[in-house]
Backbone as a printed PyTorch tensor [residue, N CA C, xyz], in Angstrom:
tensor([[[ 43.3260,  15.8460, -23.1920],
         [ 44.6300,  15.8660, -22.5290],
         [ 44.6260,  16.9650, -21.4520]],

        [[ 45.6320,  16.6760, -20.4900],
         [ 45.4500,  17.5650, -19.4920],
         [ 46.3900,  18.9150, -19.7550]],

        [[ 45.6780,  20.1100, -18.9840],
         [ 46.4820,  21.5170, -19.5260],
         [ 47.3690,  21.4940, -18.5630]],

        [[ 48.5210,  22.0440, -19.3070],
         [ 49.7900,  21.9820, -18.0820],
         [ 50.1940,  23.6970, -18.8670]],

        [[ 51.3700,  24.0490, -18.0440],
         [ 51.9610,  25.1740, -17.8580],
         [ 53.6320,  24.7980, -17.9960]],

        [[ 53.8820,  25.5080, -19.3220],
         [ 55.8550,  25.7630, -19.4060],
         [ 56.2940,  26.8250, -19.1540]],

        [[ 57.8290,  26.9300, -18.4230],
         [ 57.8730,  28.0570, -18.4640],
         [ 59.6100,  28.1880, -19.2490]],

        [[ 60.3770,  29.1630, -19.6630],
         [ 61.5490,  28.9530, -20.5240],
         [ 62.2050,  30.1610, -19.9640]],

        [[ 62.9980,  30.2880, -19.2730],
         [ 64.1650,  31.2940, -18.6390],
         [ 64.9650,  32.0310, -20.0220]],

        [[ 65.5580,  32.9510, -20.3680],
         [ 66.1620,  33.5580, -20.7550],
         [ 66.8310,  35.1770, -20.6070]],

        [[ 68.0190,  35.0100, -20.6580],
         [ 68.8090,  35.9960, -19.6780],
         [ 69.1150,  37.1630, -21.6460]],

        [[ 69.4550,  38.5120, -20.4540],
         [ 69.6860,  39.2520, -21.3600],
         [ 70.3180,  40.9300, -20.4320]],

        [[ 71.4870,  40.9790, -21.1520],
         [ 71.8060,  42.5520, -20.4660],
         [ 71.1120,  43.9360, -21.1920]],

        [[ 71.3100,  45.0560, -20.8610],
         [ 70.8670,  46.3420, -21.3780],
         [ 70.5260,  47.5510, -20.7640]],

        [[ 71.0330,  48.2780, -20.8970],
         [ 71.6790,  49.7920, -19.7080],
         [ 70.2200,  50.5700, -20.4970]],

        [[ 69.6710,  51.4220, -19.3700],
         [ 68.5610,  51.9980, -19.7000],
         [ 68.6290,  53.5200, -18.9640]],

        [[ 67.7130,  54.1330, -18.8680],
         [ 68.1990,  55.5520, -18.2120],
         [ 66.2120,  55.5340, -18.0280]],

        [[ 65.6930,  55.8800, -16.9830],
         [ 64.4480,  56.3550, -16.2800],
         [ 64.6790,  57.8260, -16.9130]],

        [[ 63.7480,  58.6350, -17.4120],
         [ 63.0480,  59.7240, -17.1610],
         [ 62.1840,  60.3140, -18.1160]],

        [[ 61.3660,  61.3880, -17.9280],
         [ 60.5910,  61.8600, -18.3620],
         [ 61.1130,  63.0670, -18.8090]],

        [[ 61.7900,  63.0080, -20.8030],
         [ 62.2810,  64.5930, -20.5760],
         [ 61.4030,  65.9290, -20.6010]],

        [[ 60.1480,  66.1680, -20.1020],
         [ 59.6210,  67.0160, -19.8420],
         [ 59.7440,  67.6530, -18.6460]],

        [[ 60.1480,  66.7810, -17.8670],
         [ 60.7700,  66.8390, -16.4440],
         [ 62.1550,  67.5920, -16.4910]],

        [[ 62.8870,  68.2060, -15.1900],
         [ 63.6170,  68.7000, -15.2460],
         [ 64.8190,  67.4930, -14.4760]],

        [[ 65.6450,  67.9910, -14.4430],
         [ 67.1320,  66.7720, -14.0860],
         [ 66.6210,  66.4180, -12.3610]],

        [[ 66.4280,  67.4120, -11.4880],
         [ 66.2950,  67.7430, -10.3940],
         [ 64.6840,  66.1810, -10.0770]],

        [[ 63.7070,  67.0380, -10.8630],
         [ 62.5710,  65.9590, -10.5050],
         [ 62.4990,  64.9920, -10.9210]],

        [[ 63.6940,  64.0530, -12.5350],
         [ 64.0700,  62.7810, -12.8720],
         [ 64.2360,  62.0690, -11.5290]],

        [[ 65.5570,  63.1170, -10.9440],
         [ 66.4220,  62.6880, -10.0350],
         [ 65.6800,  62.0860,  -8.8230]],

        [[ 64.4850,  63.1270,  -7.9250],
         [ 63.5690,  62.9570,  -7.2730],
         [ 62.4980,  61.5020,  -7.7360]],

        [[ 62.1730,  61.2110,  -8.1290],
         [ 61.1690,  60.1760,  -8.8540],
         [ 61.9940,  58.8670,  -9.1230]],

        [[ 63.0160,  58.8760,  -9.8940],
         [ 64.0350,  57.7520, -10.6360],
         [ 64.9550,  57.6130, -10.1320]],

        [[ 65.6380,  58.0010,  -8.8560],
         [ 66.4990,  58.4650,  -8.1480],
         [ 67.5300,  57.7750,  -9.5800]],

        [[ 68.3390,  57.0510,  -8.4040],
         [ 70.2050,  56.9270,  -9.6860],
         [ 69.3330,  56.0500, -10.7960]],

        [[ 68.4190,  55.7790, -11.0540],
         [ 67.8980,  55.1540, -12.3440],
         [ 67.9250,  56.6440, -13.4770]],

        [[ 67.4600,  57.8670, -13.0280],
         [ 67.5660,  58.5920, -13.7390],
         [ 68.8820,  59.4110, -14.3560]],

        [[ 69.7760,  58.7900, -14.3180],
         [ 71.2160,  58.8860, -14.2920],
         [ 71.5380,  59.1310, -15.7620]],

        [[ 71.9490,  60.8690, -16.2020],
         [ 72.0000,  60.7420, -17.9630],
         [ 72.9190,  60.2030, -18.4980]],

        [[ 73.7020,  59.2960, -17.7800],
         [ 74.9490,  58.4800, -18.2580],
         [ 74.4950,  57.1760, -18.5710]],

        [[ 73.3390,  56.7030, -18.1830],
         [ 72.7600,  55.3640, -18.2950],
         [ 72.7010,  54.3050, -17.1660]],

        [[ 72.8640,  53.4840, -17.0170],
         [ 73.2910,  52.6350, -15.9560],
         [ 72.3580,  51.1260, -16.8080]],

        [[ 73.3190,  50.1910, -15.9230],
         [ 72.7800,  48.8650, -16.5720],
         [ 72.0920,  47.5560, -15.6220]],

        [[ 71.3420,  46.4620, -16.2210],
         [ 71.2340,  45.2890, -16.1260],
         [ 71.3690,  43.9320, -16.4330]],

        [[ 71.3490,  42.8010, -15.5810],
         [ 71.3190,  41.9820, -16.1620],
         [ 70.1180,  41.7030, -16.0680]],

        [[ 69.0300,  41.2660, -17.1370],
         [ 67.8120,  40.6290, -16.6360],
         [ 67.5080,  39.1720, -17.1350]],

        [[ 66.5150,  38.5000, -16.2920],
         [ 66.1600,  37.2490, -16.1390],
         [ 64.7350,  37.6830, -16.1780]],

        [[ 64.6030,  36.5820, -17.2840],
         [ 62.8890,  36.6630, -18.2050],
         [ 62.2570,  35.6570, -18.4350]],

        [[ 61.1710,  35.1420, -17.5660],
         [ 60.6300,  33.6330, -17.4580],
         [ 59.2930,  34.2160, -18.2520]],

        [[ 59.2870,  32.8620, -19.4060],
         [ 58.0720,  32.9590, -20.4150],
         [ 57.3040,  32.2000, -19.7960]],

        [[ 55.5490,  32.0320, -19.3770],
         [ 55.4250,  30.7910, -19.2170],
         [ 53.8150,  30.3780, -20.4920]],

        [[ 53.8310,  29.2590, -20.8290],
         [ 52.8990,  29.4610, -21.6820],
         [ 52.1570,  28.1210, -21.3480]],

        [[ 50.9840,  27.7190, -21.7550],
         [ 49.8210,  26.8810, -21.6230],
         [ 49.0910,  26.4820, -22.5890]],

        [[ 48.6870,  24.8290, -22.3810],
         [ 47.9250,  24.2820, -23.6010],
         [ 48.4160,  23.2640, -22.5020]],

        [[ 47.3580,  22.1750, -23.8330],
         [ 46.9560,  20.9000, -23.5030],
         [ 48.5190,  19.9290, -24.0630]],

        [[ 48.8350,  18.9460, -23.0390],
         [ 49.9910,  17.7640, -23.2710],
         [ 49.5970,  17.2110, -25.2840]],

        [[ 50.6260,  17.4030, -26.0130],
         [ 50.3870,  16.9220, -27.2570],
         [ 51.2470,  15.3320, -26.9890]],

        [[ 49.8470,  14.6600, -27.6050],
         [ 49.5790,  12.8000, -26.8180],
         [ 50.9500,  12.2330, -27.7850]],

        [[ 51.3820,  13.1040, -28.9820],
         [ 52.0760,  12.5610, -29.7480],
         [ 54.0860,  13.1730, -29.4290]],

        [[ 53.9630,  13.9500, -28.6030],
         [ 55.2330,  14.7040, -28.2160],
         [ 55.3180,  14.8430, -26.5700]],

        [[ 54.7390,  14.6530, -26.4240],
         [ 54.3210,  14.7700, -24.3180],
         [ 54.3610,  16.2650, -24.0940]],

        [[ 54.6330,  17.1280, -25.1350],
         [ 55.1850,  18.3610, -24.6040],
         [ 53.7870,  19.7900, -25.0220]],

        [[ 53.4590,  20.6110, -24.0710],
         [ 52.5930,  21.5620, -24.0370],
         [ 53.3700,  22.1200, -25.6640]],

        [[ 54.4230,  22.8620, -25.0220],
         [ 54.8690,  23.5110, -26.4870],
         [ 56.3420,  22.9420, -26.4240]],

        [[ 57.5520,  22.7300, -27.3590],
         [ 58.9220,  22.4790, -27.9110],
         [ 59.5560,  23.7020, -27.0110]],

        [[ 59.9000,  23.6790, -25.4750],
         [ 60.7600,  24.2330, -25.3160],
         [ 61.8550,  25.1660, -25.7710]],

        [[ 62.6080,  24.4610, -26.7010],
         [ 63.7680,  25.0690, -27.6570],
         [ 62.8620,  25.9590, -28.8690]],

        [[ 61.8910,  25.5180, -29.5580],
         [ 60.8410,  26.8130, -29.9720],
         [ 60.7750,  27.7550, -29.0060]],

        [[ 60.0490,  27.7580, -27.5960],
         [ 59.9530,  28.7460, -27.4370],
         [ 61.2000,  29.7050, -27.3060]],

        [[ 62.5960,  29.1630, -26.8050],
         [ 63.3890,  29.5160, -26.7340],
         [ 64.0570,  30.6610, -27.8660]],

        [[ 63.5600,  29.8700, -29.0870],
         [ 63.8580,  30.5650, -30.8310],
         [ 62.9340,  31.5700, -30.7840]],

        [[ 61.5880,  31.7100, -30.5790],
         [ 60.9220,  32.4230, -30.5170],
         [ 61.3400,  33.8660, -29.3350]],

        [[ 61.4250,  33.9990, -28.7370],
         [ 62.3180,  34.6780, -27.1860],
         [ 63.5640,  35.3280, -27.8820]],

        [[ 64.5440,  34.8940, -28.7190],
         [ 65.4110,  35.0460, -29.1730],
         [ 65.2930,  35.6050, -30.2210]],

        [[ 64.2730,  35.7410, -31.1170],
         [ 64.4800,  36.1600, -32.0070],
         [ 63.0830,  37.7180, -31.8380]],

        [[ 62.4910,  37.5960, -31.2150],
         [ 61.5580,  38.6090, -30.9330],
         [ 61.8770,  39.6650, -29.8770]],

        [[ 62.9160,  38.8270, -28.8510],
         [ 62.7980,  39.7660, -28.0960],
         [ 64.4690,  39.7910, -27.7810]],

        [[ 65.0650,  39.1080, -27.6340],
         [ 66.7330,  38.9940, -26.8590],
         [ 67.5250,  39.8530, -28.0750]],

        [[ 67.3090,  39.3010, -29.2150],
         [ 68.2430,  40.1790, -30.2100],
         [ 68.2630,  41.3820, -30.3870]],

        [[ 66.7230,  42.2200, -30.1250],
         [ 66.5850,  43.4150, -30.3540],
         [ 67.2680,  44.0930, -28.5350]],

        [[ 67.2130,  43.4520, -27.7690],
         [ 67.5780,  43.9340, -26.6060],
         [ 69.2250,  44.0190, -25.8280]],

        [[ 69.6310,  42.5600, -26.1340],
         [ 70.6340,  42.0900, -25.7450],
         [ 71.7480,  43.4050, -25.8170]],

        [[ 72.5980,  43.9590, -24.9120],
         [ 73.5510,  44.5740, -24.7970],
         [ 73.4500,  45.6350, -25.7730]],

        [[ 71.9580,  46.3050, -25.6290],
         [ 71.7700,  46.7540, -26.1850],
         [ 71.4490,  48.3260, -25.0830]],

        [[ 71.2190,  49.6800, -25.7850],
         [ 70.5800,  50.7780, -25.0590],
         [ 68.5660,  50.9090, -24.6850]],

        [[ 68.1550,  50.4900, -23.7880],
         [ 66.7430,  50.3820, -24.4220],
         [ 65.9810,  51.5650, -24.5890]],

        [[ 66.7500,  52.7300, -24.5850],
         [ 66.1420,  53.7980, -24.7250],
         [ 66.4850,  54.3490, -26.7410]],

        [[ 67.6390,  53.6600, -26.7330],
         [ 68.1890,  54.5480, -28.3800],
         [ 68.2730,  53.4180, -29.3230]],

        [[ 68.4590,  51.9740, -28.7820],
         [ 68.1170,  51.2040, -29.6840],
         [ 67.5110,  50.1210, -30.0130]],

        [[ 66.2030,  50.0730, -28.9760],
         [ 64.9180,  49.1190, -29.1530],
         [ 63.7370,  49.8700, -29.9440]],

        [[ 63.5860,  49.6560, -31.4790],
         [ 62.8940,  50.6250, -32.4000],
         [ 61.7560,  50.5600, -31.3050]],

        [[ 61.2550,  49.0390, -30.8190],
         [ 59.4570,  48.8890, -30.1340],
         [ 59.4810,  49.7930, -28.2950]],

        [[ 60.4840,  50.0750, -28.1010],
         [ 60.3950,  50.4990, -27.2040],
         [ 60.2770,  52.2100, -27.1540]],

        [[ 60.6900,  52.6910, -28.1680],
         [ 60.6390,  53.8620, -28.6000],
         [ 59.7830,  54.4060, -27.7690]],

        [[ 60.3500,  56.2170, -27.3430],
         [ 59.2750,  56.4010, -26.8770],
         [ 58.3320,  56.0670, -25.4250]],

        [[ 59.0750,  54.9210, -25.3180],
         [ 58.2950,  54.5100, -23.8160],
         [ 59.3460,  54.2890, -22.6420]],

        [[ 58.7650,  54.8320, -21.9810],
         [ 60.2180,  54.9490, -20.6440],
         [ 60.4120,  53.3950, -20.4210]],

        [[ 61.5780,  53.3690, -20.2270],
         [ 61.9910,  51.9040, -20.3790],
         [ 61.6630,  50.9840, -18.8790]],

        [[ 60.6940,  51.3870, -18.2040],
         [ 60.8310,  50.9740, -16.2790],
         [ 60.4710,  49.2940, -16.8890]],

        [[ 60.5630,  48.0770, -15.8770],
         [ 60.8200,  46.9670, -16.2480],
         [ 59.1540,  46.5210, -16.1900]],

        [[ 58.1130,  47.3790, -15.5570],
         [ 56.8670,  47.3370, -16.0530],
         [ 56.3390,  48.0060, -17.2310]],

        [[ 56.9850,  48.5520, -17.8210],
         [ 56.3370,  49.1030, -19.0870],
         [ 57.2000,  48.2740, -20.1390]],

        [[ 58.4090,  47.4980, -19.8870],
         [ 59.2470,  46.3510, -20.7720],
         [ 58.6960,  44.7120, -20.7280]],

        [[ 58.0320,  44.6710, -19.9440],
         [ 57.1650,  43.0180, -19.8360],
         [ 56.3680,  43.1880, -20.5280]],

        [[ 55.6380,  44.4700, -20.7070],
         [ 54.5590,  44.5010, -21.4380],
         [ 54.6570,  44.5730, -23.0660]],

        [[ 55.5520,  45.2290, -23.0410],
         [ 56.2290,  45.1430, -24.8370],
         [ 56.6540,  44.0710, -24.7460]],

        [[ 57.3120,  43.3490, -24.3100],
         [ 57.6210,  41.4540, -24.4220],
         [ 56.3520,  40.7520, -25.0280]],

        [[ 55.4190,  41.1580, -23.8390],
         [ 54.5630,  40.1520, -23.9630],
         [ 53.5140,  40.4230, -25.3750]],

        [[ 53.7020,  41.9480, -25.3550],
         [ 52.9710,  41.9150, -27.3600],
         [ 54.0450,  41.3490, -27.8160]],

        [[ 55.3950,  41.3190, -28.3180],
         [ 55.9730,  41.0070, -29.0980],
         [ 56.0130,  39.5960, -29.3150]],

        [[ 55.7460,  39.1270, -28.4230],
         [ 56.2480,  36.8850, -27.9960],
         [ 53.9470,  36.5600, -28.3630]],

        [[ 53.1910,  37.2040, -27.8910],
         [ 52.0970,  36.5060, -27.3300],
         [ 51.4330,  35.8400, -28.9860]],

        [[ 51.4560,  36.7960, -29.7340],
         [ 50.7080,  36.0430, -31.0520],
         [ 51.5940,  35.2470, -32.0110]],

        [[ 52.9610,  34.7130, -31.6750],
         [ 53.6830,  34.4970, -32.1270],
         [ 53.6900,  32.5970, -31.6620]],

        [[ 52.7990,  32.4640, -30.9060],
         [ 52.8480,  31.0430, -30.2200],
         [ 52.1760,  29.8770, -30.9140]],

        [[ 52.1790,  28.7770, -31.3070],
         [ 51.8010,  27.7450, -32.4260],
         [ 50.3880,  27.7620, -31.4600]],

        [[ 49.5030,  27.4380, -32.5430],
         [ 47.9910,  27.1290, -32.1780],
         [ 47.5470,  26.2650, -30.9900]],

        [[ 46.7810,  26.6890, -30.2320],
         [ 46.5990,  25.8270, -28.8680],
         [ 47.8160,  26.2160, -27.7030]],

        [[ 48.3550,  27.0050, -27.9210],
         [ 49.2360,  27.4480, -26.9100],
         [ 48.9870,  28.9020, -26.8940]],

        [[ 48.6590,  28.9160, -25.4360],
         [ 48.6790,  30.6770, -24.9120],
         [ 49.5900,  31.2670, -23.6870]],

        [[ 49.9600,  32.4590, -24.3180],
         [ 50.9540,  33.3320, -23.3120],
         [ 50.0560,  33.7020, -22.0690]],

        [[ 50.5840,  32.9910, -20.5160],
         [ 49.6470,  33.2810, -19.8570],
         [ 50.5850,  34.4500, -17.9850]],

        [[ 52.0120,  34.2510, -18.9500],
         [ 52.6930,  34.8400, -17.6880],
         [ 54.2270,  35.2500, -17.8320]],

        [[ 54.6470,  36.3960, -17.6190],
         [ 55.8970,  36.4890, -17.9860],
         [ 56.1550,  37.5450, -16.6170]],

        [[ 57.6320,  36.9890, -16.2370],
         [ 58.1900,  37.5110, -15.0420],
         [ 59.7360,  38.1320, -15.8840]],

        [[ 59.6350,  39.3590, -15.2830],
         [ 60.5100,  40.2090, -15.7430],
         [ 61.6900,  40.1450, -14.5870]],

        [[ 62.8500,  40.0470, -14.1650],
         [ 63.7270,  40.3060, -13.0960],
         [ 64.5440,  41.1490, -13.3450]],

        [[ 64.3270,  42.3660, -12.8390],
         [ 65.6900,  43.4110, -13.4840],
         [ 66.8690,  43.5260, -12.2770]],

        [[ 67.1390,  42.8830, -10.8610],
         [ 67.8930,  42.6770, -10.1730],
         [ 67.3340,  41.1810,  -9.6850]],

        [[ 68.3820,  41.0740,  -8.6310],
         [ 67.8120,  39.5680,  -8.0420],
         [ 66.8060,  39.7910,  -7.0950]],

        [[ 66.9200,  41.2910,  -6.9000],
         [ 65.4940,  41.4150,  -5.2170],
         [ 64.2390,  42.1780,  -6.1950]],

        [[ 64.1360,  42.5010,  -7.4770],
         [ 63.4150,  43.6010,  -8.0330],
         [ 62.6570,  42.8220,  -9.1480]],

        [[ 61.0840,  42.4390,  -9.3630],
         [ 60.8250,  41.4050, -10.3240],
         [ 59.4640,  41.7320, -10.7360]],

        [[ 58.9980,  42.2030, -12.3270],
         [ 57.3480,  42.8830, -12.0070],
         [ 56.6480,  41.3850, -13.2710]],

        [[ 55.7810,  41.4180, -12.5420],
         [ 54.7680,  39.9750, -13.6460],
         [ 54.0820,  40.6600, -14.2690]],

        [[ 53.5260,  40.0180, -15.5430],
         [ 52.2950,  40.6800, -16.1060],
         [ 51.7400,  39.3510, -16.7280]],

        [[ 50.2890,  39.1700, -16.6880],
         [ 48.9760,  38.1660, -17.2920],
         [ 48.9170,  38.6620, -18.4720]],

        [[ 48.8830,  39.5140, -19.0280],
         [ 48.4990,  39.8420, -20.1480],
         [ 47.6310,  40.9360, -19.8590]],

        [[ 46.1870,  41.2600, -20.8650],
         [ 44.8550,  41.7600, -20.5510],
         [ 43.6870,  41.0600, -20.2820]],

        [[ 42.7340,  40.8310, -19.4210],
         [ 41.5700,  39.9430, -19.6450],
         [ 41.0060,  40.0180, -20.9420]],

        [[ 40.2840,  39.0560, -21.0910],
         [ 39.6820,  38.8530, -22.4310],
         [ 37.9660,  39.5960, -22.2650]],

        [[ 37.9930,  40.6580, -22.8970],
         [ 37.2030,  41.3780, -23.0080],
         [ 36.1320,  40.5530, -23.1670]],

        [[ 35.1670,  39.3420, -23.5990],
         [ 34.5610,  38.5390, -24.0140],
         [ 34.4730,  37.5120, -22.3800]],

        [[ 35.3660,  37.5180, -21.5390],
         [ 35.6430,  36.8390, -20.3340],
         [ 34.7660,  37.7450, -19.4870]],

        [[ 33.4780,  36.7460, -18.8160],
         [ 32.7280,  37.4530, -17.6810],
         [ 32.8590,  36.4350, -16.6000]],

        [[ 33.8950,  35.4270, -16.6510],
         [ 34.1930,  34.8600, -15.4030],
         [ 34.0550,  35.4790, -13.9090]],

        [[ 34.3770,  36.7510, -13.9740],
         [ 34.9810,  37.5110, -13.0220],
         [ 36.0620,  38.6550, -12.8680]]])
């Protein structure tokens, strides 16, 4: 069967605050400009999963859409949703919340979680409508394609 590519949108808010507290307010401020703001400030974000495998001859479908959707929702939207991602995402702990260091905790949290023959091959993070960071994953250490 031929490999095709899904991808599943899901929206989610959550006020975050940029900085490094080893840093002082002054060089947050410098670096994170109003992201480093100790009052917080918020988003709405838009989060495209996209995943890959071969057409199943018996469902037409790479993977069940509405799975992945359950999956998204329950790994990643609940712990986030209108939520603080600095005080109350336990997996984010610890890690400055910028929307490239948050695709990447997505994408551990969603990638081994996918039914057999389906792989996480792309997730687009949108934390405004002009502001959007992708991540592949990691190459496969075992991959000498290139």
């Amino acid at each position: 069967m031929p490999t095709v590519r899904a991808t599943r949108r899901v929206h989610f808010s959550a006020a975050h605050r940029l900085h490094r507290p080893e840093w002082s307010d002054a060089r947050n401020t410098e670096v994170f400009g109003e992201c480093a703001n100790p009052l917080w400030h918020g988003h709405n974000y838009e989060l495209d999963v996209t995943v890959e495998g071969p057409i199943d001859p018996t469902t037409g479908f790479v993977m069940d859409l509405k799975h992945l959707r359950d999956v998204l929702e329950e790994r990643v939207i609940r712990d986030v949703d209108h939520r603080n991602l600095n005080l109350q995402v336990p997996w984010m702990d610890g890690i400055n919340p910028t929307a490239e260091n948050l695709v990447v905790a997505i994408w551990n949290r969603v990638a081994l979680t996918l039914p057999t023959g389906v792989r996480l091959v792309r997730i687009v993070l949108h934390e405004t409508p002009r502001n959007a960071v992708e991540y592949l994953g990691e190459a496969d250490p075992g991959d000498t394609a290139g």
